[in-house]
N, C-alpha and C positions, 0 to 999 in steps of 0.2 A: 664446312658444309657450305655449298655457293648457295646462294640468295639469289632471288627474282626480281629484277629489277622492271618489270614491265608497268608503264600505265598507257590507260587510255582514256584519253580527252576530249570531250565534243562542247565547242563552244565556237563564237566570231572572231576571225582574221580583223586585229587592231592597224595592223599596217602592209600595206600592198610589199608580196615578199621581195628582197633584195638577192639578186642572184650575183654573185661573183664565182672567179675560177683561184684557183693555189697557184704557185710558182710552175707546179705538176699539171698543171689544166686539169684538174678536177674543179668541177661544178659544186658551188656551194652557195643554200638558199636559207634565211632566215626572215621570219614573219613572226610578228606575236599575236598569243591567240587571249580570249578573255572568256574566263568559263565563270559563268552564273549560276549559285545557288540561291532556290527559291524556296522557303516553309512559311509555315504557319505556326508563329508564336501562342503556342497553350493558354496560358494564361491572358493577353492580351485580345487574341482570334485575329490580332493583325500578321499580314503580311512581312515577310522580313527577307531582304536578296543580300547577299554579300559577294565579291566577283575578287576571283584572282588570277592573277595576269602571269603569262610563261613565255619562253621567247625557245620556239621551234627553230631548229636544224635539222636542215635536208641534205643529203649529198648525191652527187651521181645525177644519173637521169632523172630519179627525182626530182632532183634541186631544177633540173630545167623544168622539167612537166608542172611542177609547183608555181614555179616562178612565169609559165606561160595559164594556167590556167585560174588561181587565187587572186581575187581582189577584196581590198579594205570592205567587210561589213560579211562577207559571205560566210557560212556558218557550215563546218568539217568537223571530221572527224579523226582525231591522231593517236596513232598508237606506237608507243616506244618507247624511251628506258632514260631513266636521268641519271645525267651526267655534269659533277663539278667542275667548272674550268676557272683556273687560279691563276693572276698577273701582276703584276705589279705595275702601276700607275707610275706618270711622268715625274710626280713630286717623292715617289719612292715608298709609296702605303702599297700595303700588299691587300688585294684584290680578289674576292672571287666569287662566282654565280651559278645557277642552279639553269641547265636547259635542257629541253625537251630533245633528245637525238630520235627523229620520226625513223622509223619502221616501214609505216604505213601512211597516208592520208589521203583522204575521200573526202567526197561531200556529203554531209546530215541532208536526207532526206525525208524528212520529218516534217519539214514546212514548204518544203522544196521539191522541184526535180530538177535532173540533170542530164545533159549527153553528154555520155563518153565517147572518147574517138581511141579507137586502141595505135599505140603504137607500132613502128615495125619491133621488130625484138633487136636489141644491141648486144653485142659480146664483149666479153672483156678487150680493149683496146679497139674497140671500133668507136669513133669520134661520135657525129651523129649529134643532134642536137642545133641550137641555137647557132645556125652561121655555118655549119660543117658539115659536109654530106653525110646522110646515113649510111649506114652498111646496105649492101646488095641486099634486096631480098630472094631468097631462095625461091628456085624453079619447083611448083608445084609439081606433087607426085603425079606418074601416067596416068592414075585413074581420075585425076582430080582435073575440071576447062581450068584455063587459064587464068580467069576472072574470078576463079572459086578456090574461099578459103581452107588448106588440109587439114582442118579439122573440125 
């Protein structure tokens, strides 16, 4: 029986995300986020926050839209599935960690607002991005000016 691997996180960008590409030129962005819980101790009536900290992976367009739009302190929202990745270390201890593979990510606007800029749309194998032309955009349909979007 498969299992559901989904969560979704809403907390602050710890460190402004690092975007790198593979041998493949695939885009890949990592940031870590730090999610806050905040109650009220019963007994006490105090205050009580504990924060646990996750290290987000983006790939694809993402990773550059992430990596072009997230800085250190801003507060999103992530949705995606975790995933263990195991290594082994220089000195030969075997290695492994827990990270967030993103889905999704937005900004909480909860305290906030935001403008969004939509992108053109990219297709599989079209470059696009950070330093590489995007793909053409398509000629609006007859009934649509030129300056107006088809849909």
């Amino acid at each position: 029986m498969p299992t559901d691997n989904t969560v979704v996180l809403v907390g602050n960008v710890t460190r402004d995300p690092e975007l790198r590409f593979t041998n493949t030129g695939q885009a890949t962005a990592t940031f870590g986020l730090a999610v806050n819980r905040r109650w009220q101790n019963r007994q006490t009536q105090e205050w009580e926050e504990a924060t646990s900290f996750f290290d987000v992976v983006c790939w694809r367009e993402m990773a550059e839209n992430v990596s072009e739009s997230l800085t250190r302190g801003a507060r999103v929202m992530v949705a995606g599935r975790l995933e263990q990745r195991t290594w082994e270390s220089q000195d030969g201890d075997r290695r492994s960690k827990i990270e967030v593979i993103a889905d999704e990510v937005g900004p909480s606007l909860r305290w906030a607002t935001a403008q969004v800029t939509k992108n053109d749309r990219r297709g599989p194998g079209d470059a696009g991005g950070r330093g590489r032309p995007a793909a053409p955009r398509p000629e609006p349909a007859a009934d649509y000016a030129a300056d107006e979007e088809p849909f």
